[in-house]
C-alpha positions in Angstrom: -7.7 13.6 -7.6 -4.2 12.8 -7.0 -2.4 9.8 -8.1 0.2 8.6 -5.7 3.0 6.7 -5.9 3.5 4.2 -2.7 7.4 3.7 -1.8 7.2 2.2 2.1 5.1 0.7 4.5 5.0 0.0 7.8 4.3 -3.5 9.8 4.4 -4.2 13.5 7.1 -7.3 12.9 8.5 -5.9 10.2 10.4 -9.4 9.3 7.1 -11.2 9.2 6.4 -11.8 5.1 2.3 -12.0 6.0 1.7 -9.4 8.8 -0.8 -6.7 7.5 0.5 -3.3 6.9 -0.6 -0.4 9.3 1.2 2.5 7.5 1.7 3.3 3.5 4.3 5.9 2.9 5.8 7.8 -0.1 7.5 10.7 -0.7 7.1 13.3 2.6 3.8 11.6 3.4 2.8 8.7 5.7 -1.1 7.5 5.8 -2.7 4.9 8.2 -4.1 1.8 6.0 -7.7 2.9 7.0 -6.6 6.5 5.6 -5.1 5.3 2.3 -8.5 3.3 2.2 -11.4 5.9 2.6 -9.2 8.0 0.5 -9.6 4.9 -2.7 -13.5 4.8 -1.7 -14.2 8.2 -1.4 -11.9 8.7 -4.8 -9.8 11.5 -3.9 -6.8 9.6 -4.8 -5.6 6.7 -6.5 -2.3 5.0 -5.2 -0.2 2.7 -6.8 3.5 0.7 -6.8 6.0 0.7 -9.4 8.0 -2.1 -9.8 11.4 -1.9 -9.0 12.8 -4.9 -11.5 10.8 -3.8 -14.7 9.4 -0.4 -13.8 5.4 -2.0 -14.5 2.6 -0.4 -12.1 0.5 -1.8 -10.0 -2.2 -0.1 -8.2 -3.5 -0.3 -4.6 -7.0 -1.4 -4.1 -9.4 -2.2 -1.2 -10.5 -5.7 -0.1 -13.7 -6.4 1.4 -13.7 -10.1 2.6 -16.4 -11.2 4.9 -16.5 -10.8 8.4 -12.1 -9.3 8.4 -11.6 -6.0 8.2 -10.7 -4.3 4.6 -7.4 -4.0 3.6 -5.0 -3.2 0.6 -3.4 -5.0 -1.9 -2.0 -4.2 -5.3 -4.5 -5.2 -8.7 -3.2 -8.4 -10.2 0.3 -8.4 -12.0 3.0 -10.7 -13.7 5.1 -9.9 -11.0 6.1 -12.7 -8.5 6.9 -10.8 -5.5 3.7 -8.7 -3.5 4.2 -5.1 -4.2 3.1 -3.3 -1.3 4.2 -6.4 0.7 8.2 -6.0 -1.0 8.5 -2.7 -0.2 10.9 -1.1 2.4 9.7 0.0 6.0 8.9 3.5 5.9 10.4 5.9 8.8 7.8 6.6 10.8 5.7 9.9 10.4 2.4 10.9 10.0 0.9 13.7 8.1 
């Protein structure tokens, strides 16, 4: 299992603060959100964010609600700002 660290995403309206994230990027990789999520489930990797003011990780999980579709999210921190949602757009690629 690889742990991975998340550095970009990607949005469709990138400016919008609450549009869900398609894409999850990192060093020479880009993954779809449904890729990054069978990946947690199936437990071949683990992901996570690091943050940039005070270095503290946070890792990437899967939400279930009822009757949406699953997305991602970062475990609860201290930290004020949404990790995954703070992060920079990635350039698109997919591997």
């Amino acid at each position: 299992m690889a742990d991975v660290q998340v550095t970009c995403i990607i949005k469709p309206h990138p400016q919008t603060p609450i549009e869900h994230i398609t894409h999850l990027g990192g060093a020479q990789w880009t993954w779809t959100r449904e890729d990054v999520i069978r990946s947690i489930e199936a437990r071949t990797n683990t992901f996570f964010v690091l943050d940039p003011h005070n270095g503290t990780r946070a890792n990437v999980r899967v939400v279930r609600p009822a009757g949406r579709a699953a997305f991602v999210r970062t475990s609860p921190d201290h930290d004020p700002y949404d990790n995954l949602l703070s992060l920079n757009q990635c350039p698109f690629r997919s591997n």
